[in-house]
VODOPA-229941 format. One record per residue (C-alpha): x, y, z; residue number from 1. Coordinates in steps of 0.02 Angstrom, whole numbers, m for minus. Example, Ala and Ser with C-alpha at 12.3 -4.5 7.8 and 13.67 -1.06 7.14 Angstrom:
REM residues 2
[[615, m225, 390], 1]
[[684, m53, 357], 2]
REM end
This chain:
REM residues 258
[[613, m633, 1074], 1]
[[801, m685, 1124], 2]
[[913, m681, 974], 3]
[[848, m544, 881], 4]
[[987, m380, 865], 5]
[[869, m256, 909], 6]
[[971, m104, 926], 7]
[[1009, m181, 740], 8]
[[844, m171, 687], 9]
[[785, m12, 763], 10]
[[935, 92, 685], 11]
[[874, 12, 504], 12]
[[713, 35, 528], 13]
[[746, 235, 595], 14]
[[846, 262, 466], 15]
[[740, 210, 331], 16]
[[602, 326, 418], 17]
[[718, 457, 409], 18]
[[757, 449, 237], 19]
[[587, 458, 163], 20]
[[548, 597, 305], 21]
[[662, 723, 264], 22]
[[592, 738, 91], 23]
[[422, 727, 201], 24]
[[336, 857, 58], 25]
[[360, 729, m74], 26]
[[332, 571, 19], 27]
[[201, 606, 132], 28]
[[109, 789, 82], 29]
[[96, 776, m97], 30]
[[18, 617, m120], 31]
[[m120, 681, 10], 32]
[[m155, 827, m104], 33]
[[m150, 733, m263], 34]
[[m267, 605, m171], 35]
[[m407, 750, m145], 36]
[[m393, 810, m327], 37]
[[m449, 628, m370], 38]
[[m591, 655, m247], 39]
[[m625, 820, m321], 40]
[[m623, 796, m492], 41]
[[m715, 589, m491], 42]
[[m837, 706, m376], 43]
[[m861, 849, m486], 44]
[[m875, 730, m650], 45]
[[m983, 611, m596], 46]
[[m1116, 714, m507], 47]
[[m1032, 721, m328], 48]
[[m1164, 733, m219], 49]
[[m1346, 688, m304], 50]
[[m1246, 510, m356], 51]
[[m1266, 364, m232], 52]
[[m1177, 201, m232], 53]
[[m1202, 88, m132], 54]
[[m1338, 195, m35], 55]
[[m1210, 332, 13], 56]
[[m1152, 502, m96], 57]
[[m1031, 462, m212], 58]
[[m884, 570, m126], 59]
[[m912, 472, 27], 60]
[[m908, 309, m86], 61]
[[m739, 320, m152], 62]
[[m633, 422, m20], 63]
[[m598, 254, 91], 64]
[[m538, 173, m78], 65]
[[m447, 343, m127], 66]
[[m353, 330, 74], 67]
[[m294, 154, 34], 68]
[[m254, 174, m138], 69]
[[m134, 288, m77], 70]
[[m65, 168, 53], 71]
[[m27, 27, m34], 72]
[[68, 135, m182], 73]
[[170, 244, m65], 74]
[[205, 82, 19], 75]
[[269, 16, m126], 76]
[[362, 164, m202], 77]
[[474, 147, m23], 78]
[[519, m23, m19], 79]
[[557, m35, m204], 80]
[[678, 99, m182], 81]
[[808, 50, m20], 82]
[[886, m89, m120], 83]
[[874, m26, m283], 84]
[[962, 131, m249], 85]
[[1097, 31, m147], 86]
[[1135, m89, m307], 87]
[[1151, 75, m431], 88]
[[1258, 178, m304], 89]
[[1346, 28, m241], 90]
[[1295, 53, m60], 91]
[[1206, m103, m49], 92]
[[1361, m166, 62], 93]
[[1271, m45, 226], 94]
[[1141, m164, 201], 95]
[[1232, m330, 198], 96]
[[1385, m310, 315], 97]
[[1299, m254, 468], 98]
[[1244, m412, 592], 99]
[[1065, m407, 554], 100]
[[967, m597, 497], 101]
[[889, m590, 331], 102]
[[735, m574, 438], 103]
[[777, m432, 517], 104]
[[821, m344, 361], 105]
[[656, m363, 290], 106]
[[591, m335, 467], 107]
[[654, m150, 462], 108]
[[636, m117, 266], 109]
[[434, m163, 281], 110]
[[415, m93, 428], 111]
[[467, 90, 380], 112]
[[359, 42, 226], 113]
[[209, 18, 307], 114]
[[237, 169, 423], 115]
[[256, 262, 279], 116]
[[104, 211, 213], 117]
[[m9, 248, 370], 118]
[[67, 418, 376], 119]
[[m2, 481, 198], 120]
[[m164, 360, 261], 121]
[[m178, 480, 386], 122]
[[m137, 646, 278], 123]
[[m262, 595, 178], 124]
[[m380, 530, 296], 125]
[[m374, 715, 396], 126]
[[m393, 804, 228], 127]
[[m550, 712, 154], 128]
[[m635, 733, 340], 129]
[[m621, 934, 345], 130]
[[m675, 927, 171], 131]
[[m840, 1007, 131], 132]
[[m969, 854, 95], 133]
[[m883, 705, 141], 134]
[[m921, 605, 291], 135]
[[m739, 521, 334], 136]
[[m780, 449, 492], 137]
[[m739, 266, 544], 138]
[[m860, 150, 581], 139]
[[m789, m17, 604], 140]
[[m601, 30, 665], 141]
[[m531, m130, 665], 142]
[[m568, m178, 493], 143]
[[m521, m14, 438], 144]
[[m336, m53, 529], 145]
[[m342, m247, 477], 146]
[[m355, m202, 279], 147]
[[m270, m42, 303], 148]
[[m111, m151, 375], 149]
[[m147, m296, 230], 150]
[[m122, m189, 86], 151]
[[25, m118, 159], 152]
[[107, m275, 180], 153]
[[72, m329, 25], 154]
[[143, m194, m70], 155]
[[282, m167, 12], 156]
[[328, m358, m1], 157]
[[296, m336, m181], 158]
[[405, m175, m167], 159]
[[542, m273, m91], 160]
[[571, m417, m217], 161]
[[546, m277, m359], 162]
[[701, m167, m298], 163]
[[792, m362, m294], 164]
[[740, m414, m456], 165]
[[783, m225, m533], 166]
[[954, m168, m613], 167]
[[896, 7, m628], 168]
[[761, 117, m591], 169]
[[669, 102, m761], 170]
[[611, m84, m700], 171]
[[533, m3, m551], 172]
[[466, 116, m625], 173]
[[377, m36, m767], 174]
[[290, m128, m599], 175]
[[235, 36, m538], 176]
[[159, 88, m717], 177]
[[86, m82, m764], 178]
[[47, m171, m619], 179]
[[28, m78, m466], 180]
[[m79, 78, m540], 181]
[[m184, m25, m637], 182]
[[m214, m165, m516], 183]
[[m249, m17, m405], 184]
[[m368, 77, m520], 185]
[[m462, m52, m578], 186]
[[m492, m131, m391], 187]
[[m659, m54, m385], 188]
[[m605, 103, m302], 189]
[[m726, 245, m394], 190]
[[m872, 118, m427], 191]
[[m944, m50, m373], 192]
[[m901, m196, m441], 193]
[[m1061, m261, m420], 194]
[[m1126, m114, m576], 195]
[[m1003, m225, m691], 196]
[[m1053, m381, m825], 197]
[[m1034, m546, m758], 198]
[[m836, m574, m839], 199]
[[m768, m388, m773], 200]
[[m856, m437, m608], 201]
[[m729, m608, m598], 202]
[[m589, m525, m674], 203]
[[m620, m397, m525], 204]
[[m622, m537, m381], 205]
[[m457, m608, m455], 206]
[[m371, m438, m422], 207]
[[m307, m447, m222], 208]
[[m296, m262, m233], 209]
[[m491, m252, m243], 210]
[[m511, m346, m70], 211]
[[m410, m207, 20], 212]
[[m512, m78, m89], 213]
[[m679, m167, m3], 214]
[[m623, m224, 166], 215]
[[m555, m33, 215], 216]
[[m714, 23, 114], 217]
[[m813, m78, 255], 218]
[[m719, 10, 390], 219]
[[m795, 175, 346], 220]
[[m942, 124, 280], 221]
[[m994, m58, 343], 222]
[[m1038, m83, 156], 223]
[[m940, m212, 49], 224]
[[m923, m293, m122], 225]
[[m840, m445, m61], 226]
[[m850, m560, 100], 227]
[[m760, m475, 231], 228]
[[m661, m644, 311], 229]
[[m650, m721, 158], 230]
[[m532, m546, 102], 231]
[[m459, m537, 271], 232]
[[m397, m706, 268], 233]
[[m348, m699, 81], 234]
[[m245, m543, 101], 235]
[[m154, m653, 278], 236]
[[m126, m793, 163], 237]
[[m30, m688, 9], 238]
[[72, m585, 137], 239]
[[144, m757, 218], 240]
[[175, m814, 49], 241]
[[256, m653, m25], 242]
[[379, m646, 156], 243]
[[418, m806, 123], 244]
[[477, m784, m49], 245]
[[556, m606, m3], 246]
[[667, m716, 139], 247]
[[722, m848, 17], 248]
[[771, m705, m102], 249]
[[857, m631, 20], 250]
[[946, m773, 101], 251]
[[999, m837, m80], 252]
[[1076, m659, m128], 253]
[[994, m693, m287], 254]
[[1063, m528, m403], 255]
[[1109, m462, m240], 256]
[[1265, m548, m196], 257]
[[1299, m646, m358], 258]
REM end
């Protein structure tokens, strides 16, 4: 693509890595371990084992949903931190003065989100497989990646325009608290949707979180609570939408600039 800086974008984008890396315990180990305590415990209280849902053990159920759960939030706790931080320490001017588009900018902030979130996918993902009981192994890869890479996107978009929209880290921290972890929580990832009445059931298909929970759920499983193209294409749809409003954010320098 002629035009595009990318020694620019790689030194944003490695640099971004690098932050979230060197605190790599934090960012990347911890949420794996806090991940299998959800698998032990949901395992443990709701009879692990002897329960089946959707005609698999329970554990087996809800560790794909556990793996992206932690993907989409980790890739929203990075993104909704770059700019944030910048604006409060007044270093948002590395971010603005060097000759990168407004689409590069976003290129390299989501794109050390999203690698952030397939690294604790994968921490995760290795954990829950050498874990007695639980069958972690993929069946349909590319749905598994496709979802995996949807819910990424989407959070980290979401991410982005939070840490523009933000004056200080208590506004983050209000998405995080009441949106993302209950839009995450309540996506269907420890039971099927399909067990709820008739209203919880439409509340649940209104919640684009619960389409990544079920497409990656089909990747390991080949099981599903919702039509698999139908939540492909949905999740394509909202992640053109939410760049596009990220870029005109951006390219305004709505309460970044002003």
């Amino acid at each position: 693509m002629s035009g595009v800086n990318w020694f620019g974008l790689r030194t944003l984008y490695v640099k971004e890595v690098r932050r979230f890396f060197k605190v790599q315990t934090q960012t990347i180990w911890a949420p794996a371990v806090t991940t299998l305590l959800f698998l032990v415990i949901f395992s443990v209280a709701l009879g692990g084992a002897d329960r089946r849902v959707m005609g698999v053990p329970f554990p087996q159920f809800i560790a794909p949903g556990l793996i992206v759960m932690a993907m989409i939030q980790n890739a929203f706790a990075n993104s909704s931190f770059s700019l944030l931080v910048g604006k409060i320490q007044g270093t948002i001017v590395d971010y603005l003065m060097p000759p990168l588009s407004t689409g590069e900018l976003i290129a390299g902030l989501i794109g050390a989100s999203v690698t952030r979130a397939f690294l604790v996918g994968g921490a995760v993902w290795l954990a829950m497989a050498l874990w007695p009981g639980v069958d972690a192994s993929i069946q349909h890869p590319l749905a598994a990646f496709w979802f995996g890479l949807m819910g990424a996107l989407l959070l980290s978009f979401l991410g982005l325009i939070t840490s523009i929209w933000a004056e200080k880290f208590d506004h983050a921290a209000a998405v995080t608290n009441f949106v993302v972890a209950p839009l995450s929580l309540l996506s269907g990832t420890f039971y099927s949707v399909e067990q709820l009445a008739p209203l919880f059931r439409a509340i649940s298909h209104a919640n684009p979180f619960f389409y990544i929970i079920s497409g990656f759920r089909y990747g390991f499983l080949r099981e599903a609570d919702s039509p698999i193209l139908f939540g492909a294409m949905l999740l394509l749809a909202l992640n053109l939408g939410l760049f596009a409003l990220c870029y005109g954010l951006l390219k305004s320098g709505w309460k970044i600039k002003n």
